[in-house]
C-alpha positions as CSV (number, residue, x, y, z in Angstrom):
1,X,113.7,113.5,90.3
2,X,111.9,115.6,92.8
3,X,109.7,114.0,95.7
4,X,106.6,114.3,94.7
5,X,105.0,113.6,98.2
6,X,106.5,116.6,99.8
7,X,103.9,119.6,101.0
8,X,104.2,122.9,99.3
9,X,106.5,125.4,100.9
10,X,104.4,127.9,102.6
11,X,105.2,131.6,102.4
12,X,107.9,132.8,105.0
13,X,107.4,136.4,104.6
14,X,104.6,137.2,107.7
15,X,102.8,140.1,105.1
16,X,102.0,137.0,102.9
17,X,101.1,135.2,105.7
18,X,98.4,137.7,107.1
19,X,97.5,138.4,103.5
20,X,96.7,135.4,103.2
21,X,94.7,134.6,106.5
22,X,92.9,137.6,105.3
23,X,92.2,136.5,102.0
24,X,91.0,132.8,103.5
25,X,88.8,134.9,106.6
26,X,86.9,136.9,103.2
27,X,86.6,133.4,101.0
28,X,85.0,131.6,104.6
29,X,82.4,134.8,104.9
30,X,81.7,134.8,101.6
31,X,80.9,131.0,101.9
32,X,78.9,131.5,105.0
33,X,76.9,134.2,103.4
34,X,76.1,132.0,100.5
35,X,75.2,129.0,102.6
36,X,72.9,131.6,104.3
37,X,70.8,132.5,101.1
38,X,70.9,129.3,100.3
39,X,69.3,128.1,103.5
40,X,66.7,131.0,103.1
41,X,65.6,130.1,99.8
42,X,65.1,126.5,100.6
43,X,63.2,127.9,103.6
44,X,61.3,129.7,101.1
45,X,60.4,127.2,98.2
46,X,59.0,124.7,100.6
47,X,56.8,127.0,102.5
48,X,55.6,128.2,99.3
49,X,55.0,124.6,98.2
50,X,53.2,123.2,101.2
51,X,51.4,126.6,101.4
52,X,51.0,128.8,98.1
53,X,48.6,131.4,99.5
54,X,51.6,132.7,101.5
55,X,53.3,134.2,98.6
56,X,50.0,136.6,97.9
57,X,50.0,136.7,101.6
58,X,53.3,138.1,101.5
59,X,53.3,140.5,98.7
60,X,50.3,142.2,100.3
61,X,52.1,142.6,103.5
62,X,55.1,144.1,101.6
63,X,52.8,146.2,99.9
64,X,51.1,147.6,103.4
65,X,54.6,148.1,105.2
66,X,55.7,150.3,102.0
67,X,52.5,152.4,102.0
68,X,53.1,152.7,105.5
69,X,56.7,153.4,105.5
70,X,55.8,156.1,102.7
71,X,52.9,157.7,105.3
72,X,55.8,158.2,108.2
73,X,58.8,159.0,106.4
74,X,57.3,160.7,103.6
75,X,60.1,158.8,101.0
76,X,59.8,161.3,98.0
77,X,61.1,158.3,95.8
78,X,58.9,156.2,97.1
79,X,56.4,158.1,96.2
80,X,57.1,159.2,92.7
81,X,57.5,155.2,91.9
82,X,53.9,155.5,92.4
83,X,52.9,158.1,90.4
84,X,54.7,156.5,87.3
C-alpha cells in the first residue's frame, strides 16, 4: 500500500519548473487584477448608495470629456456615433 501522507513529486525537468513559475506568476496577476475590479466596484456601489446624484453627475462629466476629446482630436468615429 502506498503512503498516502507523502508530498507529490515535483517536476525535475527545470523547463517545467519555469513553466510552471510562469504559469503561477500569470494565475497571481490575474487574481490581483480581479481583486482590483472588485475593489473598484465596491468603491463604486457605496458611493452611489450614500450619494445617487453622483452617477448623473458622472455620466455628464463623461459626456463633456468626449465632446471635448472629439473638439481636439477630431475622432472621425467619434463623431459618426453621433450622427447615428
Amino acid at each position: 500500500m502506498a503512503n498516502s501522507s507523502s508530498p507529490p513529486e515535483l517536476p525535475q525537468d527545470s523547463d517545467d519548473v519555469l513553466e510552471l513559475n510562469k504559469d503561477l506568476e500569470r494565475i497571481i496577476e490575474d487574481t490581483e487584477n480581479i481583486s482590483v475590479q472588485l475593489t473598484w466596484m465596491a468603491y463604486d456601489v457605496v458611493a452611489l448608495r450614500t450619494r445617487p446624484e453622483l452617477g448623473a453627475s458622472m455620466s455628464k462629466l463623461e459626456e463633456a470629456y468626449h465632446r471635448c476629446r472629439v473638439a481636439v482630436c477630431g475622432d472621425r468615429d467619434q463623431e459618426l456615433n453621433e450622427y447615428r
